[in-house]
VEXLUMRO-925517 format. One record per residue (C-alpha): x, z, y; residue number from 1. Coordinates in steps of 0.5 Angstrom, whole numbers, always signed. Example, Ala and Ser with C-alpha at 12.3 -4.5 7.8 and 13.67 -1.06 7.14 Angstrom:
2
ATOM    c1    c3    c2   i
ATOM   +25   +16    -9   1
ATOM   +27   +14    -2   2
***
This chain:
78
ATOM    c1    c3    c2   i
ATOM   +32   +26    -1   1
ATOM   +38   +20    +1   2
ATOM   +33   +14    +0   3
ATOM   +26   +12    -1   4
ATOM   +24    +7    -5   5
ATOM   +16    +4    -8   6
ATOM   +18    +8   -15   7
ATOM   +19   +16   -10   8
ATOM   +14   +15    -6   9
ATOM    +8   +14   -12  10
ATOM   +11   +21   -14  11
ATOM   +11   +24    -7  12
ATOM    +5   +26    -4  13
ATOM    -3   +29    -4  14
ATOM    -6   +22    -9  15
ATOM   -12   +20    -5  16
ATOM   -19   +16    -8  17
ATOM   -19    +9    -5  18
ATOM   -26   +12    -2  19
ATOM   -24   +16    +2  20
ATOM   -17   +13    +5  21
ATOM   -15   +15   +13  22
ATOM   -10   +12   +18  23
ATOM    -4   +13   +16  24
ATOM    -4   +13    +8  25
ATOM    +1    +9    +4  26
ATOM    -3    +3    -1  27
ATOM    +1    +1    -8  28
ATOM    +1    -7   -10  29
ATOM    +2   -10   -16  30
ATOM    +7   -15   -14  31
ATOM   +13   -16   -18  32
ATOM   +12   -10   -21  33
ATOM    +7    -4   -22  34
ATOM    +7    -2   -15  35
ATOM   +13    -7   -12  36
ATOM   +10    -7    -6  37
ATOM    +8    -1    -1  38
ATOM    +5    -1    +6  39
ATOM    +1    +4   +11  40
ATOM    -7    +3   +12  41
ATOM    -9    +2   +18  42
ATOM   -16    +2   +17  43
ATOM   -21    -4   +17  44
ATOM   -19    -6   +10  45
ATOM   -12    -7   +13  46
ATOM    -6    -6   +11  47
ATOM    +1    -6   +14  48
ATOM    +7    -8   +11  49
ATOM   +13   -12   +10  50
ATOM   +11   -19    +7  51
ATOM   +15   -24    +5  52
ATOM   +14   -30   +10  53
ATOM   +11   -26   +16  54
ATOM   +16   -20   +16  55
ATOM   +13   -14   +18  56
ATOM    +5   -15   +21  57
ATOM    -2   -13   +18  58
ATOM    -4   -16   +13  59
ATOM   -11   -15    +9  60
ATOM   -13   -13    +3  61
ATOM   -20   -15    +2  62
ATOM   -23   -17    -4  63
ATOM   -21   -25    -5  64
ATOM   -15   -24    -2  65
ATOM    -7   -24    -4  66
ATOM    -7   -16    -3  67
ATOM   -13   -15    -5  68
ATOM   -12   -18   -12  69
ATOM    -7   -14   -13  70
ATOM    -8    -6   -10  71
ATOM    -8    -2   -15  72
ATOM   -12    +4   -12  73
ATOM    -6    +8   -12  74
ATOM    -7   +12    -5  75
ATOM    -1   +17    -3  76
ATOM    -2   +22    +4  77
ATOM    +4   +25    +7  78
***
């Protein structure tokens, strides 16, 4: 693979139930797109990624939050 994007890494991997993420699973968002954005769970319903303002840092993705509206349930484990 010469180069990884949001829409080749929803197709890679083992799909994991939201229930049962671990460190270390990639989450999907629904930002500008059908899983626009992507990040690595860290546990604790927290994820990092790269955000806008902010720039890489841990971000939340609980219920009532930016992110937390916007997961897709989407869970890949590689």
């Amino acid at each position: 693979m010469s180069g990884v994007t949001t829409d080749t890494l929803k197709t890679q991997g083992q799909a994991i139930n939201p229930k049962d993420m671990k460190l270390g699973d990639v989450v999907f968002f629904d930002t500008y797109k059908i899983d626009g954005h992507v990040g690595i769970y860290v546990g604790n319903n927290q994820f990092l990624g790269c955000q806008g303002k902010t720039g890489v840092a841990i971000a939340s993705m609980a219920k009532g939050t930016y992110f937390g509206e916007r997961f897709t349930g989407r869970v890949k484990r590689f």
